[in-house]
N, C-alpha and C positions, 0 to 999 in steps of 0.2 A: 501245534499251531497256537500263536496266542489269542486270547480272550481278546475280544474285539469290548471298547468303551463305548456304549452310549453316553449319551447327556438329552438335555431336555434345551429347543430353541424356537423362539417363536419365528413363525413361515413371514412375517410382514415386517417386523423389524432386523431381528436374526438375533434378539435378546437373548441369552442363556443363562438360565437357571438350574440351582441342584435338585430339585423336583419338580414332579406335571402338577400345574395349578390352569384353572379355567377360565383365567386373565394373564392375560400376559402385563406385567409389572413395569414393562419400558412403556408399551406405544396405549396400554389398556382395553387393546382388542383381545375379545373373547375369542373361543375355542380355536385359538392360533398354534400355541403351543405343541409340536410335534414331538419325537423320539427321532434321534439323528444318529449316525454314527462318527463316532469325535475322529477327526482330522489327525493323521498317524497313528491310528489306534493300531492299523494291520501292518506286516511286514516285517522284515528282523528290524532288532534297534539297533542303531549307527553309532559309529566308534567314536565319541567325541578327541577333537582335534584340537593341540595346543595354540594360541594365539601367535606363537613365537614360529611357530612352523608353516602358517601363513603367509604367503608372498603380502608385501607392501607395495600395492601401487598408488598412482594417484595421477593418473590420467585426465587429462580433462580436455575436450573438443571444442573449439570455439564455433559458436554461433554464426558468427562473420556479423552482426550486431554487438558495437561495443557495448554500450550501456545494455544488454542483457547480459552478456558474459558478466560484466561487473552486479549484476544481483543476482545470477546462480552460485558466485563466488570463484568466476575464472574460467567458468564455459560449463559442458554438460559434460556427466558423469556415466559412463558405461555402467548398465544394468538398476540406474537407479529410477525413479518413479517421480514424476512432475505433476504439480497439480496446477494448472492456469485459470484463477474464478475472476469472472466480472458480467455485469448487467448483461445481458442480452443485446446486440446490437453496437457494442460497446467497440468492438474490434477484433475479438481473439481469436475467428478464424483467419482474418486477413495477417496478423501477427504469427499464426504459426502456419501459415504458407510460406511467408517470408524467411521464416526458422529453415524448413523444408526444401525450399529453395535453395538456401545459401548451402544447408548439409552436402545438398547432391552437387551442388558446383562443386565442392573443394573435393568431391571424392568419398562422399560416406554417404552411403544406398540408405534411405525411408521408405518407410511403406504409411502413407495416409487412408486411414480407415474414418470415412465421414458416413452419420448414419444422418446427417442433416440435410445434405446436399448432393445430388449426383455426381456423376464423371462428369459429363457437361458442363454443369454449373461451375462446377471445383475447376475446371480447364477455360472455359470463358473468365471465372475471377483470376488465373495465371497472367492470360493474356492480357485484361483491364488493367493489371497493376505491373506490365512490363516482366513478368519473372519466367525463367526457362522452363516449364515444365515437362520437357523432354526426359526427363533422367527421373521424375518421381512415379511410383507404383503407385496405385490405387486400388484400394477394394470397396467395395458397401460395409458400415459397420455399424449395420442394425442386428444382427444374429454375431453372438460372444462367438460361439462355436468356429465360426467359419473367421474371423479375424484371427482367432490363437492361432487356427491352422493355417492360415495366409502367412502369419508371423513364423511361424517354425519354419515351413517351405521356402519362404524366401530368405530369411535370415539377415535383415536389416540393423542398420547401426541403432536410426531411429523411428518407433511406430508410435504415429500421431492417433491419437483418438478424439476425433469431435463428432460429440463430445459422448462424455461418460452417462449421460442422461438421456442418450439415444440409443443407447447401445440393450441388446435385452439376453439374456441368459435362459435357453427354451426350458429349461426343470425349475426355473422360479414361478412363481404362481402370480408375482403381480407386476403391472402393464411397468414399461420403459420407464423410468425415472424416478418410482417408487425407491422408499428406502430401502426396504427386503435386495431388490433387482443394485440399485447401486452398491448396496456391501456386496455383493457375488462377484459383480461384474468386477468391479475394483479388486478385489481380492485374487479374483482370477488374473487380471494383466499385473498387480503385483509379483504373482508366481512366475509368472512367464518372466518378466525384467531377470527378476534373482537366480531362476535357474538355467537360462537361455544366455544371461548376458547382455541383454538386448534394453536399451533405452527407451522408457516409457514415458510421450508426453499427452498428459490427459488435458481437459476444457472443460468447463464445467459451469453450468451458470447459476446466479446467489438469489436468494431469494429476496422478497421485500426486505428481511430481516437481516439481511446480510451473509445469511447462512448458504455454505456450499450445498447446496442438491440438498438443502433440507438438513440432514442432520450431517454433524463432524465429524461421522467418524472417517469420512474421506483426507480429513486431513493430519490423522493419525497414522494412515496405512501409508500414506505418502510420506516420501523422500524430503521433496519441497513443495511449499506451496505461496505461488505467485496471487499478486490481486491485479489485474489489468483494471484502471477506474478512469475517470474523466465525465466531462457534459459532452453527452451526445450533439447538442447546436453549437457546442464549437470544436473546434481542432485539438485540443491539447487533449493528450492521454499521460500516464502517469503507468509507469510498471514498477511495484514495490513487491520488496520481498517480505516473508512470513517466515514461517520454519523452515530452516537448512539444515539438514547435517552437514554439507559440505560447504561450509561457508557460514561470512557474518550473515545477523538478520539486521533488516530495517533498510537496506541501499534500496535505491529509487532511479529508474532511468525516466526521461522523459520524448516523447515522439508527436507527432504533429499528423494529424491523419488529413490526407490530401488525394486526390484525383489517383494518384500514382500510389496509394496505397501508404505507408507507414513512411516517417522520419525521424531519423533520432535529430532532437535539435538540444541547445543551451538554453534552458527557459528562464535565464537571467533578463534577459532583455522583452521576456513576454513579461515578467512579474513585477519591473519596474521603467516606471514609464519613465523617467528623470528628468522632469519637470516639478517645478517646487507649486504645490497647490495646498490652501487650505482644507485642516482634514485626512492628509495621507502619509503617510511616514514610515519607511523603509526598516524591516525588519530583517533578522538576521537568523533562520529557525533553522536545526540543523534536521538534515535528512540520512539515516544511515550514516558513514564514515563521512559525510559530507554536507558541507552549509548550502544555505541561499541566502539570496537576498529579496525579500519578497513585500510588497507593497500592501501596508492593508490600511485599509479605510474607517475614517467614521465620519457620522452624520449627527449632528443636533435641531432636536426642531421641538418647538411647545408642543406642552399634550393641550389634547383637548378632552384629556376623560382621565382615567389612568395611564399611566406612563406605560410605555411599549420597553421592552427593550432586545432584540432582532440581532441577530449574527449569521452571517452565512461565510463559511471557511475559518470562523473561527470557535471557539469551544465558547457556548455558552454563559455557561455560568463562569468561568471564567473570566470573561470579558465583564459581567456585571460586577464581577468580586473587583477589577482593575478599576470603572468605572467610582463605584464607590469610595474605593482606596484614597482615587485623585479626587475625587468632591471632598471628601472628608480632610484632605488636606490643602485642598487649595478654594475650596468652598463655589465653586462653580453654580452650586445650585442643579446639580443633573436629576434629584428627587421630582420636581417639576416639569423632568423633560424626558422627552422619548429620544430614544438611545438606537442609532444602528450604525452595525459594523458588518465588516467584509474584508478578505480577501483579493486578492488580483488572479485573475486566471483561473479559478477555481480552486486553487492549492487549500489541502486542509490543513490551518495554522494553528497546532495544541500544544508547539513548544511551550514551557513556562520560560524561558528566555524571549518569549517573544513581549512578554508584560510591557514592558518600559515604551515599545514601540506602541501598541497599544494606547497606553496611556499619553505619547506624545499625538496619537492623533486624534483622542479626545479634545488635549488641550486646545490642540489646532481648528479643531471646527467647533466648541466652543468658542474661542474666541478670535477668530478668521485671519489668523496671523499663521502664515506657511513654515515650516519648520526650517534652521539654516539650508541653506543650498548645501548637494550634495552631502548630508546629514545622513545617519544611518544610529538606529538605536538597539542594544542588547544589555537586558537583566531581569532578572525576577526581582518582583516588587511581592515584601511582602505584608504583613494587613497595617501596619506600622508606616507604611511607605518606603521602609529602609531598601537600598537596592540590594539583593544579594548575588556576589557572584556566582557563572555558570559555567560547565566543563568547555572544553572544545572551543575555548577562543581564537586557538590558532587560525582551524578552520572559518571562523564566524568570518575574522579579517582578513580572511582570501577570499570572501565570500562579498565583501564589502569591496573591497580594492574592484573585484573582476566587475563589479553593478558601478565606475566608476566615484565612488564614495572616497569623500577625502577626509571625512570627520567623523567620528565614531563616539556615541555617548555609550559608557561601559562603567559597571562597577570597579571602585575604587582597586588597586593592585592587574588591572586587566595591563597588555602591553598590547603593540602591532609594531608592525614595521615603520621603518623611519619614513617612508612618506606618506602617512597613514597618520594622522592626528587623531588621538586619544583623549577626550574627555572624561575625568574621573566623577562618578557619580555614585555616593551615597545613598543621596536623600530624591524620591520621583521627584520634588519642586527643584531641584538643582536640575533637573532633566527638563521640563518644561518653561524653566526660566524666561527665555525668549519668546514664551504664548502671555506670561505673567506681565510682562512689561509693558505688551499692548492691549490689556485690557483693562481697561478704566474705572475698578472697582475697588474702593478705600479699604473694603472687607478684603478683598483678598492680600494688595501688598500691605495692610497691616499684621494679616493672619503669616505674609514671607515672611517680613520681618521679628514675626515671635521667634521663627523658628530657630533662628539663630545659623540657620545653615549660608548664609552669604549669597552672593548672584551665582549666579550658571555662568564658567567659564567659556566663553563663546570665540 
């Protein structure tokens, strides 16, 4: 018989180390550290198997949710592990009801194990939001134990867990949601997915911090992991992806939370109001394999103390770095002033393509001159003001055409399509030209005319 492996882990985090010490080194709890017996230590050892000798498949179930299939990278994956985090409140049981509903429509049995919400509760939310919950199982899924074995016995396509933070493992020694209990737990419905076959989709809520259930190591053990985000007082959600093995990272679908439960909509027409206002000017950020067109704002107003300067949906310092860029070359005077900016919709705007937009909506409420009609702006500016170009312009000017945009200001060699007018922009003052002409200050069209860069082709 073989010699069975100890090792040394701590009981609250599951930290391992090569010797017993009387602090545990990950979480700093004292006399944590137990003596364990390491995982495969017993049993004959197993024949390693060629790569080649491996069937290939590559299966993949659709959701019946377009814009989710399109951020798993083509629907869900037999035997793999999902991880869905977002605020509390946010939506992700009603989203993976939805999930659960469409699987059993089309013919592929789940089993939803809620340690949040009863039978009840879970069958009153079917009925509230319209969905057949005739054909889904259900268990309680507060006890690890009795979920595996729900799961083996019934033998489901897909087992929902909501979420991983309610769920408790009875040989763990600390309460539901602790770190110790979520590495078990997780680890345990990891095994079940890979040796059962069985698709695993967890829930999971983020802390202040942003962090999944506290620490990451949940999103290591997992397959993929989703961020469900959005403002709870309004409708718009946002589902972006993270880690994929099966598939690109970074696509984003978007959905509209209503009476009826989830919708996917085009949030083109939430993020641009297309109306020409001083102040606002259409950007062009890319999301995953795909653009938008997205509206963000600024605001100028005297300080009366120190100068503010305020962002919301867009990257701070950022925005101060663009801010400064355009004062420095177009002398606005923004040292004096308080500064805020924003987004439409709540969208987070960190592209660096999105600079030049930015900076045109400085110009704009600066000096209360609206930007052309139907205008749309994309480039990095950088500290020099020079514009540089950005990848993905194809996408940007599908992205532009679809927000009705007929003029596109873009670094110099950028193209679009023939009915797509193209602005070449070097220099951020060739980009803002049209804020420059109506504003009435000898410093500034002196400071244009140093430049040598010419008017903004309009």
């Amino acid at each position: 018989m073989a010699k069975l492996r100890t090792l040394n882990a701590c009981r609250e985090c599951g930290q391992q180390i090569a010797r017993w010490a009387g602090r545990c080194p990950g979480c700093g709890a004292w006399g944590t550290i137990e003596e364990r017996v390491a995982a495969g230590a017993s049993g004959s050892p197993m024949e390693p198997v060629a790569l080649g000798q491996i069937a290939a498949e590559d299966i993949r179930v659709g959701s019946g949710l377009e814009g989710v299939d399109r951020v798993l990278g083509g629907g869900l994956v037999p035997a793999s592990v999902v991880l869905l985090g977002g605020e509390p409140g946010i939506g992700k049981s009603t989203l993976l009801l939805h999930l659960v509903a469409n699987l059993c429509g089309a013919g592929h049995p789940c089993l939803l194990a809620s340690g949040e919400e009863s039978h009840a509760q879970v069958g009153a939310r079917a009925r509230r939001l319209g969905l057949d919950g005739g054909a889904i199982r259900f268990v309680p899924g507060r006890d690890l134990a009795q979920v595996l074995g729900a799961a083996r016995a019934d033998r489901p396509f897909l087992l929902a867990v909501d979420s991983v933070q309610s769920i408790r493992d009875p040989e763990g020694t600390q309460a539901p949601g602790g770190p110790s209990q979520v590495r078990l737990c997780a680890d345990a419905l990891v095994g079940l997915a890979k040796s059962e076959g069985i698709a695993v989709l967890l829930t999971g809520h983020v802390t202040k911090d942003g962090d999944l259930a506290g620490p990451r190591t949940l999103e290591h053990a997992v397959d993929v992991v989703l961020s469900f985000e959005g403002d709870p007082r309004s409708g718009l959600r946002v589902l972006s992806g993270g880690k994929n093995r099966f598939g690109a990272e970074g696509e984003a679908a978007w959905f509209e939370m209503g009476a009826r439960g989830l919708r996917e909509i085009d949030p083109t027409r939430l993020l641009v109001s297309g109306e020409r206002h001083p102040g606002a000017a259409t950007a062009l950020p890319r999301s995953g394999r795909r653009a938008l067109a997205v509206e963000v704002q600024a605001l100028v107003g005297a300080a009366e103390g120190p100068a503010r300067r305020t962002a919301t949906g867009l990257d701070p310092r950022r925005f101060s770095l663009v801010a400064a860029v355009l004062d420095r070359a177009a002398g606005f005077g923004f040292a004096r002033t308080e500064l805020y900016g924003a987004s439409s919709g709540g969208i987070l705007v960190d592209d660096p393509a999105c600079d030049l937009a930015v900076a045109a909506a400085l110009a704009s409420a600066a000096t209360g001159v609206a930007p052309p009609p139907d205008s749309a702006f994309v480039g990095e500016m950088a500290l020099t003001g020079q514009v540089r170009p950005v990848a993905s312009m194809s996408q940007r000017m599908a992205a532009a055409r679809a927000a009705a945009c007929s003029t596109v200001f873009a670094p110099e060699g950028a193209t679009g399509p023939s009915d797509l007018r193209v602005v070449p922009v070097r220099h951020v003052i060739q980009a803002v030209g049209w804020a420059l002409k109506g504003k009435a200050s000898r410093g500034v069209a002196q400071r244009h005319r140093a430049s040598g860069l010419g008017e903004s082709s309009e």
